[in-house]
FIKOLZA-1660 file (N, C-alpha, C; in steps of 0.1 Angstrom, whole numbers, plus 5000, padded with zeros to 4 digits):
% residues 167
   i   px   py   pz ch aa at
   1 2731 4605 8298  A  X  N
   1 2735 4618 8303  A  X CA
   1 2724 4623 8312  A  X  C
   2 2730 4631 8322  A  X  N
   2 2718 4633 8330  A  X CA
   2 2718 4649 8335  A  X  C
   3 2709 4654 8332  A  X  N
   3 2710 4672 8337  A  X CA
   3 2700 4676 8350  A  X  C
   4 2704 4685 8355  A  X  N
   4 2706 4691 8371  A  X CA
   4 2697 4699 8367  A  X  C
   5 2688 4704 8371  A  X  N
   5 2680 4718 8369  A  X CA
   5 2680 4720 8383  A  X  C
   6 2685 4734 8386  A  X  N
   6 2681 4742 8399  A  X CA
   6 2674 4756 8399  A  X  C
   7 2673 4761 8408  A  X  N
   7 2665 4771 8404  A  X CA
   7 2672 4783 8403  A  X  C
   8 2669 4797 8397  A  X  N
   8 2678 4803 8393  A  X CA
   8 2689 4812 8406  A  X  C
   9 2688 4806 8413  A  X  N
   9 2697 4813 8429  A  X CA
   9 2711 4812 8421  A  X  C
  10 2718 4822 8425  A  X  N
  10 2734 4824 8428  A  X CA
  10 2742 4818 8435  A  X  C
  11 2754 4813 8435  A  X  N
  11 2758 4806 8444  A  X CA
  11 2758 4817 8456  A  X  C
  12 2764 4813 8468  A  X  N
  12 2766 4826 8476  A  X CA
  12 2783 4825 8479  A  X  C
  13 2787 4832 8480  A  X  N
  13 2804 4834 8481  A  X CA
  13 2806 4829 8499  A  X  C
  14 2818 4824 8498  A  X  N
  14 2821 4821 8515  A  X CA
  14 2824 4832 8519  A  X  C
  15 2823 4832 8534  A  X  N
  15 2833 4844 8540  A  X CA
  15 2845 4846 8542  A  X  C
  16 2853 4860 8540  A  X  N
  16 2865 4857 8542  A  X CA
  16 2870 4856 8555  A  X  C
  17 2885 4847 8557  A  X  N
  17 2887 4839 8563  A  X CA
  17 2899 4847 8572  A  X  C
  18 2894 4850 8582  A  X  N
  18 2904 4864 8592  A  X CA
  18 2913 4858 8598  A  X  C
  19 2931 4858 8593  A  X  N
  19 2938 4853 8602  A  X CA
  19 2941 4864 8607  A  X  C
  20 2949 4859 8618  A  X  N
  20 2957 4870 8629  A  X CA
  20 2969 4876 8624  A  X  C
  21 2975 4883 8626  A  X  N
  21 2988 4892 8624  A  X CA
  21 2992 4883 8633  A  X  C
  22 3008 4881 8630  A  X  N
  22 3026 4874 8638  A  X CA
  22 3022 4861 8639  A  X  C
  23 3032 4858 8645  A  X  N
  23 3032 4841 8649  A  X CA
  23 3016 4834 8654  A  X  C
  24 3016 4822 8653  A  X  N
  24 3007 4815 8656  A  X CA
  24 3008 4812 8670  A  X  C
  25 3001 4810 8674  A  X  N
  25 3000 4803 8686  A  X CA
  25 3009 4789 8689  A  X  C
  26 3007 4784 8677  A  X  N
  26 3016 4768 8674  A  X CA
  26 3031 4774 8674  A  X  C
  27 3032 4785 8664  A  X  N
  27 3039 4789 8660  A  X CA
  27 3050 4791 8679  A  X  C
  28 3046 4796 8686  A  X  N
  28 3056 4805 8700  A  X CA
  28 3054 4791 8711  A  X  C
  29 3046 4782 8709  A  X  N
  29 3047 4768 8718  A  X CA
  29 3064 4765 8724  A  X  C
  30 3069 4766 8712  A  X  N
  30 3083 4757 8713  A  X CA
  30 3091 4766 8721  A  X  C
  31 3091 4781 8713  A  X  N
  31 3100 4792 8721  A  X CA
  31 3097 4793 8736  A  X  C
  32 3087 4790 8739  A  X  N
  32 3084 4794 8755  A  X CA
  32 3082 4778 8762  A  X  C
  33 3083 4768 8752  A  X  N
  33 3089 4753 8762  A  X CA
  33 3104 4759 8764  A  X  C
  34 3106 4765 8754  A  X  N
  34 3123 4765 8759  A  X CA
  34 3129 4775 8765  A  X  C
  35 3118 4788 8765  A  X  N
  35 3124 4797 8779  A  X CA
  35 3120 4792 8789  A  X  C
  36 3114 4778 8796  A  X  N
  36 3104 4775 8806  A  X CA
  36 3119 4767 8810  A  X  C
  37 3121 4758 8800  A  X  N
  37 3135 4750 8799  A  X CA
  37 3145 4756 8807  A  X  C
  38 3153 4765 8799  A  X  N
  38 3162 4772 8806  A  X CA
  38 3161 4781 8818  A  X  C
  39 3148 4785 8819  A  X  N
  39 3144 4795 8835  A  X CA
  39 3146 4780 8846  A  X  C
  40 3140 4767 8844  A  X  N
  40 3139 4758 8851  A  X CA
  40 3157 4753 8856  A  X  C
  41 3166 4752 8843  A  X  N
  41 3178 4754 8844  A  X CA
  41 3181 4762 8855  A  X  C
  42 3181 4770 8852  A  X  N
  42 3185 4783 8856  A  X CA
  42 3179 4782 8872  A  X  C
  43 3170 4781 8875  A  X  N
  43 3167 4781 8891  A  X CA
  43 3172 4769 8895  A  X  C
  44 3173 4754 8893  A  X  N
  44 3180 4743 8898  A  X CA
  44 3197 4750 8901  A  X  C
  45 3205 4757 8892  A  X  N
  45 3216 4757 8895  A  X CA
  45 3213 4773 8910  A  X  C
  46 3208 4777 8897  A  X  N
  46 3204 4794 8912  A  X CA
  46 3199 4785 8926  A  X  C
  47 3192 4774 8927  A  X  N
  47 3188 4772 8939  A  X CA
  47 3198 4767 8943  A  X  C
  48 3207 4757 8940  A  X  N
  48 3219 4754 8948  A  X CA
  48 3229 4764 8949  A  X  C
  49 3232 4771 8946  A  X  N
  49 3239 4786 8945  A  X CA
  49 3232 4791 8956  A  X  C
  50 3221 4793 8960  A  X  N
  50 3215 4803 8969  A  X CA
  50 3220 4794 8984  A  X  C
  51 3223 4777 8982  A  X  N
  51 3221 4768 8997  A  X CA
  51 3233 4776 8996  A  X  C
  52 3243 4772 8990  A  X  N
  52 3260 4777 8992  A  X CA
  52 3261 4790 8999  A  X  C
  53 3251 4800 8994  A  X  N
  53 3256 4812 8998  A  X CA
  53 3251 4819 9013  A  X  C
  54 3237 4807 9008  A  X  N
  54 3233 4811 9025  A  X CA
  54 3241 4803 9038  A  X  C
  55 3242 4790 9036  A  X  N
  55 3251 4780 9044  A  X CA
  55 3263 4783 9046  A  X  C
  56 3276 4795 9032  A  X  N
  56 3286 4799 9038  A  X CA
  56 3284 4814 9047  A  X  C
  57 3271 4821 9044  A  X  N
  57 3269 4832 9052  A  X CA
  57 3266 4830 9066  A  X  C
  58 3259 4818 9070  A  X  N
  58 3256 4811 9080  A  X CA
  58 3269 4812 9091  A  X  C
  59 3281 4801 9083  A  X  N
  59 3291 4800 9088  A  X CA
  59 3299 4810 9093  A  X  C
  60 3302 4818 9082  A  X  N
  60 3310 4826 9086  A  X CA
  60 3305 4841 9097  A  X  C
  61 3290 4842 9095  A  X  N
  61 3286 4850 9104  A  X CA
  61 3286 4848 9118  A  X  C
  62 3278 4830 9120  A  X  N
  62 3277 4825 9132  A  X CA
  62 3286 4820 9136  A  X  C
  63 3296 4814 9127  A  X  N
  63 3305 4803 9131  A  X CA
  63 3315 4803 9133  A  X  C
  64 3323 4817 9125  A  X  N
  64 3332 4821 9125  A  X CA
  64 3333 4840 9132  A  X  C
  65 3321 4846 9132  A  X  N
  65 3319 4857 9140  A  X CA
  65 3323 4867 9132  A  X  C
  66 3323 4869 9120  A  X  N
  66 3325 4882 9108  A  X CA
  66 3315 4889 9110  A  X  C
  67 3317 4902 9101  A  X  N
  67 3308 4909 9106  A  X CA
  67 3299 4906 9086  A  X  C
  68 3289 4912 9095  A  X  N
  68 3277 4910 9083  A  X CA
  68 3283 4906 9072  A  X  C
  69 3287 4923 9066  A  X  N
  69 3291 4926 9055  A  X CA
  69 3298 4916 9046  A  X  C
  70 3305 4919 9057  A  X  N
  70 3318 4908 9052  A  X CA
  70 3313 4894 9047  A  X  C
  71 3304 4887 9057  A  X  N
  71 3302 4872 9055  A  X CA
  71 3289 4874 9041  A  X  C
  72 3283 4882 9039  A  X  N
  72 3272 4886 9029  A  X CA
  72 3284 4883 9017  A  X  C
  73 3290 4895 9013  A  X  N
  73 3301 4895 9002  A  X CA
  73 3306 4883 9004  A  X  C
  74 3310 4874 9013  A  X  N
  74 3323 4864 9007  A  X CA
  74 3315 4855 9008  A  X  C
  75 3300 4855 9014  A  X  N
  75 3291 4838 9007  A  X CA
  75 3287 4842 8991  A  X  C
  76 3283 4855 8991  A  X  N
  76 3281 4857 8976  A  X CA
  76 3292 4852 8968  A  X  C
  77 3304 4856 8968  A  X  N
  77 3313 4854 8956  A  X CA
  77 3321 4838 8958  A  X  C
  78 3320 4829 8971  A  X  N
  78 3318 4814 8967  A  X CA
  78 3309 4808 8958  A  X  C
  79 3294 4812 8964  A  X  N
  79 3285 4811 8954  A  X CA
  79 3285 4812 8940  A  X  C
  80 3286 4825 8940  A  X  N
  80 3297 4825 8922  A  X CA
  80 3304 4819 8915  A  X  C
  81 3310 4814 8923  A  X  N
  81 3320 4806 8917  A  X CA
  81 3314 4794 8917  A  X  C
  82 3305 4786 8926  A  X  N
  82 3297 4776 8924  A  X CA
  82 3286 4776 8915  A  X  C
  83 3285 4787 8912  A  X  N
  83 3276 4786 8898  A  X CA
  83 3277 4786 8888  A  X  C
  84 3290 4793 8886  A  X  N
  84 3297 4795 8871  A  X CA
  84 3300 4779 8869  A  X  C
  85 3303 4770 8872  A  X  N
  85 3303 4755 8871  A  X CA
  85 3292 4745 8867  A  X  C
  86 3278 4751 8877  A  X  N
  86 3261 4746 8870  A  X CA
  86 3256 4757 8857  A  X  C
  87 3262 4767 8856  A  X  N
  87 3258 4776 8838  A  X CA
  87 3267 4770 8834  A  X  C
  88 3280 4764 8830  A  X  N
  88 3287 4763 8821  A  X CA
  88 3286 4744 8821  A  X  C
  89 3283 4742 8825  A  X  N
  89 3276 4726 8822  A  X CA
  89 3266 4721 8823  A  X  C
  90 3258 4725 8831  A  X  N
  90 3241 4724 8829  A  X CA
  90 3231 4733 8824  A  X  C
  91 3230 4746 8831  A  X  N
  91 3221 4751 8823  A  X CA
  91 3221 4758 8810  A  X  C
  92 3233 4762 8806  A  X  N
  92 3236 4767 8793  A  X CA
  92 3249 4759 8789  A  X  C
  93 3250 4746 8789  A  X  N
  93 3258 4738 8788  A  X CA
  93 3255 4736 8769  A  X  C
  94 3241 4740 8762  A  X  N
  94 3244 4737 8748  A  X CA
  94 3252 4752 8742  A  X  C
  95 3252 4768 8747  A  X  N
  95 3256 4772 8747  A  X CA
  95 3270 4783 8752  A  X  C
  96 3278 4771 8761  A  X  N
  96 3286 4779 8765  A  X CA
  96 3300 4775 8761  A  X  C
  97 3302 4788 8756  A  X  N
  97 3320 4782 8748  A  X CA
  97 3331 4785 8756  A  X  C
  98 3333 4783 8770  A  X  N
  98 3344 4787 8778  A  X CA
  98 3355 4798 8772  A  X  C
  99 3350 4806 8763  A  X  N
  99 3353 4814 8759  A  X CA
  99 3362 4828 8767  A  X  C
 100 3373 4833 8763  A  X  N
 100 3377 4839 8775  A  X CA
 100 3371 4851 8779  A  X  C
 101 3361 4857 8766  A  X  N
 101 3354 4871 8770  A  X CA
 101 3339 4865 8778  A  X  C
 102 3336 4852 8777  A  X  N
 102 3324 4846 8782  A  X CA
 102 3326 4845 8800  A  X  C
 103 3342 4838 8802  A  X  N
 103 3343 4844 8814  A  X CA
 103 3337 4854 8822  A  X  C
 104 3347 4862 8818  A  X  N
 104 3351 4880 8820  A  X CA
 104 3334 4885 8819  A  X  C
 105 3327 4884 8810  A  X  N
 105 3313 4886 8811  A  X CA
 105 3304 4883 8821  A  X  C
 106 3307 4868 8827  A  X  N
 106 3303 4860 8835  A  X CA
 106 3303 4869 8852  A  X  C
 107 3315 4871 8851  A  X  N
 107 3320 4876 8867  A  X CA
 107 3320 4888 8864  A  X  C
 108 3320 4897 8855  A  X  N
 108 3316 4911 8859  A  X CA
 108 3301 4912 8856  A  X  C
 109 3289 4903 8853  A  X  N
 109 3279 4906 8858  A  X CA
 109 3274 4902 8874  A  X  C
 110 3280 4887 8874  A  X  N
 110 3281 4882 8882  A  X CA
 110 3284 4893 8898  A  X  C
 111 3298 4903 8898  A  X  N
 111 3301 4910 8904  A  X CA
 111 3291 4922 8906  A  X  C
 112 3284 4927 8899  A  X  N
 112 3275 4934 8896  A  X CA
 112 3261 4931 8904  A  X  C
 113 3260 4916 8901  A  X  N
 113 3251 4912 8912  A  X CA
 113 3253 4905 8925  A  X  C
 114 3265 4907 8929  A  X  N
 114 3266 4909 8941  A  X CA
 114 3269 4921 8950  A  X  C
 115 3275 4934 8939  A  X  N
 115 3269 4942 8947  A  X CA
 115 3253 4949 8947  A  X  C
 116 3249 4945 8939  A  X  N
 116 3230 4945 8944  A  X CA
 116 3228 4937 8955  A  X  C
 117 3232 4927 8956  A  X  N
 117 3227 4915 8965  A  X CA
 117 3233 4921 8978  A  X  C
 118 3247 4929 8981  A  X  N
 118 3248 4934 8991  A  X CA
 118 3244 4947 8996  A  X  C
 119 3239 4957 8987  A  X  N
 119 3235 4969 8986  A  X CA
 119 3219 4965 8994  A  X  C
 120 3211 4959 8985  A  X  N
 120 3201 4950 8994  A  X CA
 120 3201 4941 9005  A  X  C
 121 3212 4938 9014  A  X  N
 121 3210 4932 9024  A  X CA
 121 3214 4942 9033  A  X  C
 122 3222 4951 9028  A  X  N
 122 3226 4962 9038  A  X CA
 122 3215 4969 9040  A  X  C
 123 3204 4973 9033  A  X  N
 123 3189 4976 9033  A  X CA
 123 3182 4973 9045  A  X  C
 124 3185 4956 9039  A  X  N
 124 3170 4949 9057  A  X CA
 124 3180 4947 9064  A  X  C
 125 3189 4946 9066  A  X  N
 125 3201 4946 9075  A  X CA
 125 3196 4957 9086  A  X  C
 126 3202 4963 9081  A  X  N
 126 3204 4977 9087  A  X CA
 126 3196 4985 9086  A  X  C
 127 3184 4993 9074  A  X  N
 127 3178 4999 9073  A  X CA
 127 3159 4994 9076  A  X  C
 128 3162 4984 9078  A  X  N
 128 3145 4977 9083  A  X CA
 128 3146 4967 9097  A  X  C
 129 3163 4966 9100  A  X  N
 129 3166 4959 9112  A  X CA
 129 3161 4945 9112  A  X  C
 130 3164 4940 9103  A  X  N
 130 3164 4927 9100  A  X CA
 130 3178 4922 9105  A  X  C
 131 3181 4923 9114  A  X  N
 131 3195 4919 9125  A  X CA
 131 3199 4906 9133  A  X  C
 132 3190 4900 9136  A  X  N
 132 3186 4891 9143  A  X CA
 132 3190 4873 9137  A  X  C
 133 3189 4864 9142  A  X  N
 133 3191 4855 9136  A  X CA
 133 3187 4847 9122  A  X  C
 134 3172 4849 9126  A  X  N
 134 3162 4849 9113  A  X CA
 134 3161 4858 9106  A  X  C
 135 3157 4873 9114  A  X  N
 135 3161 4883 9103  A  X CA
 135 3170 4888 9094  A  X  C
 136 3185 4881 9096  A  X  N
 136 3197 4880 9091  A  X CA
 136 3196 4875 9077  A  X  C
 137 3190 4860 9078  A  X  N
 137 3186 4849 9069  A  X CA
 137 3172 4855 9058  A  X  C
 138 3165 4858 9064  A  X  N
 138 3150 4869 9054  A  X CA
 138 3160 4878 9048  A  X  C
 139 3167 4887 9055  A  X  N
 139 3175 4897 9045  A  X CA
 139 3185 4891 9033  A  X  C
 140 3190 4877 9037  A  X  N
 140 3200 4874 9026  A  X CA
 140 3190 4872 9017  A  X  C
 141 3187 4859 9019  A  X  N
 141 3175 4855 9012  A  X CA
 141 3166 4863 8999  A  X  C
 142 3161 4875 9006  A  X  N
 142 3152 4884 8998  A  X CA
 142 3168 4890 8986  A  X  C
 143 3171 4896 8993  A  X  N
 143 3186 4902 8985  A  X CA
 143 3189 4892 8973  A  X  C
 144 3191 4873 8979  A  X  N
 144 3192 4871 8965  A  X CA
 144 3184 4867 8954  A  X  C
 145 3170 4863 8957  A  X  N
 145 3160 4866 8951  A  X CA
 145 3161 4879 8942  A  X  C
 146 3164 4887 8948  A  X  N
 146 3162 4902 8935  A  X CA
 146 3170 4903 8928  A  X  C
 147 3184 4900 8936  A  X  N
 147 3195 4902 8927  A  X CA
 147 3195 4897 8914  A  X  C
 148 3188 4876 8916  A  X  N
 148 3190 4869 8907  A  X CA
 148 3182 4874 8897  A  X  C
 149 3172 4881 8893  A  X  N
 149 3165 4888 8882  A  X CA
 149 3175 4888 8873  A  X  C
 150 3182 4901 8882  A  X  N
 150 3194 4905 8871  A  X CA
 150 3201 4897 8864  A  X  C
 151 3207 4889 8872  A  X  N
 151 3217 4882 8864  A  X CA
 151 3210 4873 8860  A  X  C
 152 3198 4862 8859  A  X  N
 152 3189 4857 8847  A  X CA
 152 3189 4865 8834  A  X  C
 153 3182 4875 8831  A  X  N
 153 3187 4884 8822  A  X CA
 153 3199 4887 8818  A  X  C
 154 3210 4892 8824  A  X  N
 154 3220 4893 8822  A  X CA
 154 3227 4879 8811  A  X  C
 155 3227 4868 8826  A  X  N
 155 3233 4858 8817  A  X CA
 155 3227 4854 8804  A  X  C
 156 3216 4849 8803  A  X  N
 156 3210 4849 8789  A  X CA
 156 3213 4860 8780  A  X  C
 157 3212 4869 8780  A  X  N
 157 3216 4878 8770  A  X CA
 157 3228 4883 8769  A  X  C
 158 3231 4885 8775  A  X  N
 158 3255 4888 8773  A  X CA
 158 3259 4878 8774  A  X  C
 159 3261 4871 8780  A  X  N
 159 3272 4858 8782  A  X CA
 159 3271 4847 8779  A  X  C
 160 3257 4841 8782  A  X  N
 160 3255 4823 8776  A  X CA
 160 3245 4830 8766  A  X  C
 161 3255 4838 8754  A  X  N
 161 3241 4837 8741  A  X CA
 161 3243 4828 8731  A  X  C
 162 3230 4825 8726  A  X  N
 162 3230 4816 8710  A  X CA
 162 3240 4820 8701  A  X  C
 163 3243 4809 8696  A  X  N
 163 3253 4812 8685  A  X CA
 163 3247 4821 8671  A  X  C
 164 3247 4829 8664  A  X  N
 164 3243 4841 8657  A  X CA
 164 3235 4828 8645  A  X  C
 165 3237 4819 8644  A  X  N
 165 3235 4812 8632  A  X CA
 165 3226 4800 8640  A  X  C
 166 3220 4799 8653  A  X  N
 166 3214 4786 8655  A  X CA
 166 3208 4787 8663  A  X  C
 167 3197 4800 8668  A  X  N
 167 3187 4801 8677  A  X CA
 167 3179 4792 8678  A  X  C
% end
């Protein structure tokens, strides 16, 4: 048998050990690979949406001789319709139940942001004289850039939402 003599010291207690309040760091990794996911979604179909809407504004401005307004509004709402095709199969294609109120959600925000997107082109349009051939094109352009905020938001949260049981 063998005995330890030390000297009469205390042990000394460790420090306590300071975690943080809420999620971990590890913990929010995955939620923000997956809003990174879907925002990246989301701009591949938005950027082909945006060729459609500039290329039919194009047209019908230069090619066919409408007036602004008009060719702004009717490249927007082809556009729309060309997107509602890349959200309901690619970018929100795990959540989208062609649902008939998913629709109807779809195109009245959708609608909503085209009249921002024209309320804003009629802005540089006309109110900054962005008129011109290129300046035509900066004004759509910027218009749908802003608009698309909205309906990012929009769609994620009204229309292509998670199912209540499988976030």
């Amino acid at each position: 048998m063998t005995v330890h003599l030390t000297e009469g010291r205390a042990p000394v207690a460790a420090a306590p050990v300071i975690r943080p309040r809420g999620p971990r760091i590890a913990d929010r990794a995955p939620r923000v690979r997956r809003l990174a996911m879907e925002l990246a979604r989301f701009s591949a179909v938005g950027g082909s949406g945006v060729a459609v809407n500039v290329l039919f504004f194009n047209l019908a401005l230069r090619g066919l001789g409408w007036a602004p307004m008009a060719a702004t509004v009717a490249a927007s709402c082809v556009a729309m319709a060309s997107n509602y095709l890349g959200f309901r199969f690619f970018a929100y294609r795990d959540r989208a139940s062609r649902t008939r109120g998913q629709i109807v959600l779809f195109f009245a925000f959708s609608g909503l942001g085209v009249l921002m997107e024209s309320a804003l082109f009629y802005g540089g349009y006309h109110g900054l004289g962005l008129s011109g051939s290129l300046g035509s094109n900066v004004a759509k352009v910027l218009s749908i850039l802003l608009a698309s905020a909205f309906r990012f938001v929009a769609y994620r949260t009204w229309v292509f939402q998670h199912a209540k049981n499988g976030r």
